[in-house]
BALUM-241271 format. One record per residue (C-alpha): x, z, y. Coordinates in steps of 0.05 Angstrom, whole numbers, plus 5000, padded with zeros to 4 digits. Layout:
XZY;...
***
This chain:
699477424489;706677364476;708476994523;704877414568;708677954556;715277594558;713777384624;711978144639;718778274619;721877804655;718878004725;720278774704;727978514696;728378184752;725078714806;730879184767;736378734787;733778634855;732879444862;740179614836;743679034884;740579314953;745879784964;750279715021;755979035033;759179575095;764280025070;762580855101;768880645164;764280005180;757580445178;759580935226;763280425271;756180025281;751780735291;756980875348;756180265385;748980225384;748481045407;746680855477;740980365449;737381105446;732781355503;728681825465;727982075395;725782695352;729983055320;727183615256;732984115245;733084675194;739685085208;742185685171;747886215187;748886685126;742786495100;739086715162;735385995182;730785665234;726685055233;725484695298;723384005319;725083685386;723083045421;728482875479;727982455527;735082315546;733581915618;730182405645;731683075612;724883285587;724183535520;718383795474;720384345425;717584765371;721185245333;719685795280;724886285277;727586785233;720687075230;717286525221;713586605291;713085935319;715385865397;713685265430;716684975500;714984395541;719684165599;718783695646;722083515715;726284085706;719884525701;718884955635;711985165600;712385645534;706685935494;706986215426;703886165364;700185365346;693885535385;697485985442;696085865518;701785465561;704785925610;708985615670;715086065673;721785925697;727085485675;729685755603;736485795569;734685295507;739084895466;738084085462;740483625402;742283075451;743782415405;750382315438;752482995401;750882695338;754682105342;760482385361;760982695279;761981995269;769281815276;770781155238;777781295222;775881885184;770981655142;775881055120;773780815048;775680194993;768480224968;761079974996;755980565004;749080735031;751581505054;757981585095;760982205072;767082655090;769483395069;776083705096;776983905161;776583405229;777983765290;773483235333;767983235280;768484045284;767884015359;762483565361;758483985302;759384515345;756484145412;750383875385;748184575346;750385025392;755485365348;760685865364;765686035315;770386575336;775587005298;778486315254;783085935250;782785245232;785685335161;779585775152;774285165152;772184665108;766884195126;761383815077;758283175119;753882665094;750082125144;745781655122;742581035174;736180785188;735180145145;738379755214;744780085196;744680195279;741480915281;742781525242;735981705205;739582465167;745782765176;747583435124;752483855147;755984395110;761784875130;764185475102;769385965145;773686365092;778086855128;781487355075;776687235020;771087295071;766586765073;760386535121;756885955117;752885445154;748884935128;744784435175;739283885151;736983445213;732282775206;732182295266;725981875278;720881575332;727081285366;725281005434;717981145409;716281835415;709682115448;710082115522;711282905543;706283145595;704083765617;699684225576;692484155601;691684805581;697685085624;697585725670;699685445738;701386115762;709486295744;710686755691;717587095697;717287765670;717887665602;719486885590;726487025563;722187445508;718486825497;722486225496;727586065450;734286375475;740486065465;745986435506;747786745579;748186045616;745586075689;744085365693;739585445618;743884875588;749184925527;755585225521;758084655496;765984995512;765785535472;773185915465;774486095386;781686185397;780187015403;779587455343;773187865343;773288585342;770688495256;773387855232;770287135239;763687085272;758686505276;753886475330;747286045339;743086115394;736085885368;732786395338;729386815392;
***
């Protein structure tokens, strides 16, 4: 029995040692350097998002496919209502609700979390580090990292300056070390004692293995175009329905700093 249990012991101290020495041999620089140069391994993905502005949030998930532009999205907004939008070959269908009929309308003004966004937070030089790690993390203020935040949300931020920012970044990888799998992004905009706030929590997964998008079976074929805008998720005045990914902050709004997302519907 003794020895039994000594040998109990033993195995229990050896899965501990083998648990505490997976970590990471790549220092955060190293990390972020190999996600970059696999980014355009990536053909399609999904991508859950929860994104808050002063506390006001929506959840969405996506699946993109980047070769061909077609995109599956579902979204509950500030009132919880889910939205849901299919498009393919440039053609959009929206219904509402989880059991709501598909409705061909025309082509909507949505944002898209493309992967290429994403990667660009990841400048190696920034996140230069001594030590090994799992999470590559930065906080400060990165123009390019700002910019690229910015493009892959659909941010604006206008009325700051960039003294006004500081950012809060962590990414972790897949268990390749070649794909992000979470990124958790924090910034908060003090101008004059006023602060806003905007925290983001997105999970990558199902890369290149996402479920083929088709269109709904259950689809009006007629075109719907009186009230789509009402219906799909609106993200901004863009003819062409794509992101404003140029956005000029340089102005001072009328009331102070503003942040903008255009998700919620």
């Amino acid at each position: 029995m003794i020895n039994q249990f000594s040998k109990i012991v033993s195995s229990c101290l050896v899965l501990a040692v083998l648990l505490t020495s997976c970590g990471s041999d790549k220092k955060a620089d190293e990390i972020a350097a190999q996600m970059v140069e696999h980014k355009d391994d990536i053909q399609t993905f999904r991508c859950e998002t929860t994104l808050a502005v002063d506390g006001k949030s929506t959840q969405f998930i996506i699946d993109y496919d980047r070769t061909t532009k077609d995109m599956r999205l579902t979204q509950l907004n500030i009132e919880n209502e889910q939205l849901n939008l299919i498009r393919i070959d440039d053609q959009d269908y929206v219904s509402a609700g989880k059991d709501g009929q598909f409705q061909k309308v025309d082509r909507q003004t949505v944002g898209v979390i493309d992967y290429q966004y994403l990667m660009g937070m990841l400048v190696p030089e920034v996140y230069k580090s001594n030590e090994n790690t799992d999470v590559i993390k930065f906080t400060g203020f990165d123009k390019q990292i700002f910019e690229s935040v910015k493009a892959a949300y659909n941010l604006s931020f206008v009325g700051y300056s960039e003294e006004d920012y500081t950012m809060d970044i962590a990414v972790k990888p897949d268990e390749s070390g070649n794909y992000m799998e979470s990124c958790d992004i924090h910034i908060v905009a003090n101008q004059n004692e006023e602060i806003s706030e905007v925290t983001i929590t997105s999970k990558i997964s199902q890369i290149n293995s996402i479920e083929p998008i088709e269109v709904p079976d259950d689809s009006d074929l007629h075109t719907h175009t009186n009230d789509a805008n009402e219906t799909a998720v609106e993200e901004g005045d863009e003819s062409e329905g794509e992101q404003n990914h140029d956005v000029d902050d340089s102005d001072e709004a009328a009331n102070g700093g503003q942040i903008n997302f255009y998700w919620a519907a």
